[in-house]
Each structure stands twice: as C-alpha cells, then as structure tokens.
C-alpha positions in Angstrom: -64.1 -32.6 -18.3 -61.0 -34.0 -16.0 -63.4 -32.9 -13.1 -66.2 -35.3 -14.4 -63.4 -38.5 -15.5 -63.3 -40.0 -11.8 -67.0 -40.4 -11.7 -67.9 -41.3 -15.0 -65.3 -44.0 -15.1 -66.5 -45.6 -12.0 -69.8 -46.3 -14.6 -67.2 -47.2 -16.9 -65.7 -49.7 -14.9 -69.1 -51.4 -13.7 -70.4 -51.9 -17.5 -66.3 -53.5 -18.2 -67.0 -56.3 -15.1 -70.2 -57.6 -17.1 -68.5 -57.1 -20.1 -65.8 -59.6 -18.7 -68.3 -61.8 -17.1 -69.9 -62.5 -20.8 -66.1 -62.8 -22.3 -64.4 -64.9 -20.1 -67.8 -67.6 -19.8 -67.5 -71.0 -21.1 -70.3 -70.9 -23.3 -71.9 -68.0 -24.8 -76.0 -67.8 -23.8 -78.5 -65.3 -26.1 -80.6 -63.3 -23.9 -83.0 -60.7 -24.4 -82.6 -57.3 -23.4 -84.1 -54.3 -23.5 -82.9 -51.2 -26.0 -82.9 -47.7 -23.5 -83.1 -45.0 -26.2 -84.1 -42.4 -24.0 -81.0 -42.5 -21.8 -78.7 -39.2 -22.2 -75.2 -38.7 -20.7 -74.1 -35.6 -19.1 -70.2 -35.3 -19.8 -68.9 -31.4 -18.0 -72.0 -30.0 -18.6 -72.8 -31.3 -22.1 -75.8 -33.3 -22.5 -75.4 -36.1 -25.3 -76.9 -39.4 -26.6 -75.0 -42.4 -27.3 -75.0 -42.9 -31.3 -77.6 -45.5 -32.5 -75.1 -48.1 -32.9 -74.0 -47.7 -29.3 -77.2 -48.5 -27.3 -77.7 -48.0 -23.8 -79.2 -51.6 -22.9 -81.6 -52.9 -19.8 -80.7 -56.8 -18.8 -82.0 -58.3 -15.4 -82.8 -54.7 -14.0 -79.1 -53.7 -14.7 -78.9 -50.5 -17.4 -75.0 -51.6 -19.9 -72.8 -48.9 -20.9 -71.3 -48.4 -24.4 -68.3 -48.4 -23.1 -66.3 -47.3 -26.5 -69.0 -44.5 -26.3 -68.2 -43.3 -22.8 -64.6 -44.0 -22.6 -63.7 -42.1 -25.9 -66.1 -39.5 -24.3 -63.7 -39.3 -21.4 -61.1 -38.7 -23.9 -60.0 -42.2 -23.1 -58.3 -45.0 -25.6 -60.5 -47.7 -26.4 -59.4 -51.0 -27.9 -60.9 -54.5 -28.9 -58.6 -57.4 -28.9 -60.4 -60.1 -30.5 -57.7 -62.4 -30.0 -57.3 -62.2 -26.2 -61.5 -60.8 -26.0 -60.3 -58.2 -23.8 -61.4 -54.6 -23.9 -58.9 -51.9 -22.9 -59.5 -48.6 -22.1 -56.2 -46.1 -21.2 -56.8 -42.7 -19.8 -53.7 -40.1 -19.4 -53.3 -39.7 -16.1 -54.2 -35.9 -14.4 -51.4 -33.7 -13.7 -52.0 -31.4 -11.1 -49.4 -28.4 -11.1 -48.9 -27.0 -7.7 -48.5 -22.9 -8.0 -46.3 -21.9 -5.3 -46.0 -18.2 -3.8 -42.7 -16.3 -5.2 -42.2 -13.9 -2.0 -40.9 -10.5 -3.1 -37.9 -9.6 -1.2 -39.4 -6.3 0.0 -40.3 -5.2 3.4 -41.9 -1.5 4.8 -41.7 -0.6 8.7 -41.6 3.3 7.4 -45.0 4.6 5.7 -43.4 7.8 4.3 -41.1 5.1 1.8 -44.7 4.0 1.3 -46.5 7.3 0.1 -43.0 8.6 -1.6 -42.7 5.6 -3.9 -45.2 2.5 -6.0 -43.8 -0.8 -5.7 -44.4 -4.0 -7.6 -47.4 -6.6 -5.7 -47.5 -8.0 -3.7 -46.3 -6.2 -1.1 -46.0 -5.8 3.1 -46.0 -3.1 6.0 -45.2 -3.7 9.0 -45.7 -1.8 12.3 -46.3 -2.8 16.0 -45.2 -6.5 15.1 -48.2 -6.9 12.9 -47.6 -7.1 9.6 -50.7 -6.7 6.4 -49.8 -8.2 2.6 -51.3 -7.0 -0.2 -50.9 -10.1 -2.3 -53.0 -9.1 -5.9 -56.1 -7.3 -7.0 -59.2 -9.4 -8.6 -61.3 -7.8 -11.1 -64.7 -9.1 -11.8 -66.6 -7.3 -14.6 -69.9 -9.5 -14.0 -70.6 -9.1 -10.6 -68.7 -5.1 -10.6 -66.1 -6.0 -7.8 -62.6 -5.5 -7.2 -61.0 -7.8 -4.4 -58.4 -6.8 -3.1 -56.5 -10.5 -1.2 -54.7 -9.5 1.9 -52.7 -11.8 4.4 -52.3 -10.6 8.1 -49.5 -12.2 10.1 -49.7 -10.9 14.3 -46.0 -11.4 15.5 -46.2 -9.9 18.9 -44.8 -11.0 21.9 -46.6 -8.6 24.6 -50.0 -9.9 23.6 -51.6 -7.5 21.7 -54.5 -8.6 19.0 -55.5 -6.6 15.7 -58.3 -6.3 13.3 -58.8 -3.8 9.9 -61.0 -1.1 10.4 -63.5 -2.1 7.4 -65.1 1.7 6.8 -61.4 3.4 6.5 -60.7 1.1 3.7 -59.5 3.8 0.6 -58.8 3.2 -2.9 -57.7 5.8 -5.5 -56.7 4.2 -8.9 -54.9 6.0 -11.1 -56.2 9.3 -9.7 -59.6 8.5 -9.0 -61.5 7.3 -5.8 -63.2 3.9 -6.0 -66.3 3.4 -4.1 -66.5 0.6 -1.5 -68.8 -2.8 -2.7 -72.2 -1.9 -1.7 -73.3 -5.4 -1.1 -73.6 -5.1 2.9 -71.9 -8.5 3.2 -68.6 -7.4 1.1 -66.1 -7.6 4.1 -64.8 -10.7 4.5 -65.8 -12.7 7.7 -62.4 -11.5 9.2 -62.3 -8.0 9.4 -64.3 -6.8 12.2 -65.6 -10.0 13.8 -63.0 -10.8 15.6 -59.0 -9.5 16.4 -56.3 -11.7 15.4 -53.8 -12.7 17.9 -50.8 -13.9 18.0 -49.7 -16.9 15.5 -46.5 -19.3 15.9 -45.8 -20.4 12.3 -46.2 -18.1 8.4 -48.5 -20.8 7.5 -51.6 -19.7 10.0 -51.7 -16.3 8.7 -55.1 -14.6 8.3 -56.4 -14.4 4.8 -59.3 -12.4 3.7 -60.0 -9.2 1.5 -61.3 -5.5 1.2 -63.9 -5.1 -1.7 -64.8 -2.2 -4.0 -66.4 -1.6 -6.6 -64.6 -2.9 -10.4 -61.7 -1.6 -11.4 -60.7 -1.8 -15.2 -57.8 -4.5 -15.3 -55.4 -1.9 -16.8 -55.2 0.7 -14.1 -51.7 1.7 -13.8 -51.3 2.9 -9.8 -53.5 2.1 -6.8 -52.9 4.4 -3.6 -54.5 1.4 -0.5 -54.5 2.7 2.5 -57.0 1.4 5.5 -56.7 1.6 9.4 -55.6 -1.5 11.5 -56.7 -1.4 15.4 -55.4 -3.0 18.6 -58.2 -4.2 20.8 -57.1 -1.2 23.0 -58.7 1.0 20.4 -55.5 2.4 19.0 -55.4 2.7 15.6 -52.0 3.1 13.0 -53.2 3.8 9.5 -51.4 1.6 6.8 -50.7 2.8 3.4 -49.6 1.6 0.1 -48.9 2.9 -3.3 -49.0 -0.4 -6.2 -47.9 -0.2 -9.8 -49.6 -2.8 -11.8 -46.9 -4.8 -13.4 -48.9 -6.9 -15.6 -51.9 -4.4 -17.3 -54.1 -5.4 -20.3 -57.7 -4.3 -22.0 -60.4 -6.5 -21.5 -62.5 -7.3 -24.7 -65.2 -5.9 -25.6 -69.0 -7.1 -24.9 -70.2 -8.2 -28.4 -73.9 -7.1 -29.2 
C-alpha cells in the first residue's frame, strides 16, 4: 500500500483545498450536488467502494473525496476539529532501509583451493586480473529457474577485455547435474554480447547472471564452474565449490 500513499494522497490533498475553501468562507451557501455511487477506489490492488455515508460527490464538474474514507484507507489519522473547522490528516512517514553488501573477507587466485574445499557465498576467483563473484543463488519455483547473480570486475592494466563463455556454464547440486534454462533468452545481456574491459572504480562492476533450471532452496553444495575468455580467444576455466549456509523446505502446494 506505501507504493500507492504518494499518489492517492495527491487526490487527498485536492478534495482537503475545497474542503478549506467551504470552511474558511464567510458565509456558508447550499448548493446542489450530485451523489457518484458508481465510483470505486483502487487502494494496492484492492478494489473498494466508499461506505454509503461517505459519498463520492459531483459539484461544478469537480468529483469530492471522502477524505476520512481515503485517508484512513491510506492508513492515515483523520481528525475533525470543530472548534478550529480544520481537518487533519497525519501519515507515518516511509522508512526506507538501505541493505548494504557485507563483503566476505575471502579471496581465490588458486582453483585447486577451489575444487579441494566449499566456501560460504558469496564468493571470488581471480585470475589474469579479472576477477568473477558469485554473490547468491535465486530460486524461482513458478517460472522453474535458478539465477545464479554474478559481479565481474576487469582490473588489467595491459588492456586485455573478458566475457563468460555462456554454453560451458556447469552446475552440479548436491551430486547431481542441473540442466541449463531452456528459455533461449536465459543469458543475461552481458555474457556474450560484448567483452568487458577495463574499469577504474568497484562501483562499475558488471552485473548479470547464469540461469538453470530450479533448484530446491535446500540443496546443500553447488560445484559452479564456467569458462571466462579474453578477446584473444584464450580461455581459463573458473571453478567454485558453495555450501549453502542458510537451507530451508519450501511449503507445499495445497490442492
């Protein structure tokens, strides 16, 4: 619903302008107006009517807002101050929480420390100054794909440019071989389109992932490995072995 409170207010905040236009007049005048009661509201997806004591209402080709309706709706505070006729209307601010990246203090230049021994995601090799992370592995039951989130990070200084070898991507999870997405537009736009060169600052690293098919979320130990090329054509095959640190049972489907 926070999504939705920006927008919706703004209506708010129209209807409380003629609302104060009425209250802050001189004299009060009767009009006639016209009673909407085929007017829903849409609040994060939900489709509602205002109750029938809160009418929608039509004046001078303007449509009014319940505005104790739509507020409270918002999961605002609505008040009525007869005294001072002013409506008020209080709305928790959003907090946004920032998630920020806890870097594991552990680096790989030598892939037989790789093969001989599972480490904790996420988690980096290193060789010819270009470095791959393996930062976490995505499981989606509905659409039957694993995504698996890399970071590439080209430190050389003799101008050499990478890319990962899409086909030699392998996956074997907890003994078995996972099958490659079959969708043909599983790679991301990255990998094969184009070599990455050189970058000056962490920031500008090259995200992007390697798709298979979906993975039960509590698989124990993934063996990665896929093939990163220079635009030579020379190829140095990259390996990891991940334990998964955090496994747990999905529910099951209910008939």
């Amino acid at each position: 619903m926070k999504k939705y409170k920006g927008v919706a207010m703004g209506f708010v905040a129209g209807a409380m302008c003629m609302v104060s236009v009425t209250a802050m007049a001189a004299t009060y005048a009767k009009v006639q107006a016209t009673v909407l009661n085929d007017v829903f509201f849409k609040f994060n997806g939900e489709v509602v009517a205002s109750p029938s004591d809160q009418p929608v209402l039509n004046y001078n080709g303007y449509t009014y807002l319940p505005v104790r309706f739509v507020g409270e709706s918002l999961d605002a505070d609505v008040n009525w101050d007869p005294a001072k006729r002013m409506v008020s209307i209080d709305l928790e601010p959003e907090v946004v929480e920032k998630v920020v990246e806890v870097e594991v203090p552990y680096y790989v230049t030598d892939p037989d420390k790789v093969q001989g021994s599972y480490e904790e995601l996420p988690v980096k090799y290193a060789k010819d100054e270009f470095e791959v992370k393996v930062n976490a592995f995505m499981c989606d039951k509905e659409l039957n794909r694993t995504k698996i989130s890399l970071s590439c990070y080209n430190k050389s200084t003799k101008g050499k440019a990478f890319t990962i070898v899409n086909g030699s991507a392998k996956l074997v999870v907890d003994g078995n071989e996972v099958d490659l997405y079959p969708i043909p537009s599983k790679w991301d736009q990255q990998w094969g389109r184009s070599y990455i060169t050189k970058i000056k600052k962490d920031s500008e690293r090259t995200e992007g992932y390697l798709m298979f098919e979906y993975i039960k979320p509590d698989w124990e130990k993934a063996e990665l490995t896929f093939d990163v090329m220079e635009r030579s054509g020379e190829k140095n095959t990259y390996k990891y072995k991940i334990y998964n640190d955090n496994p747990y049972e999905e529910e099951e489907d209910e008939d």
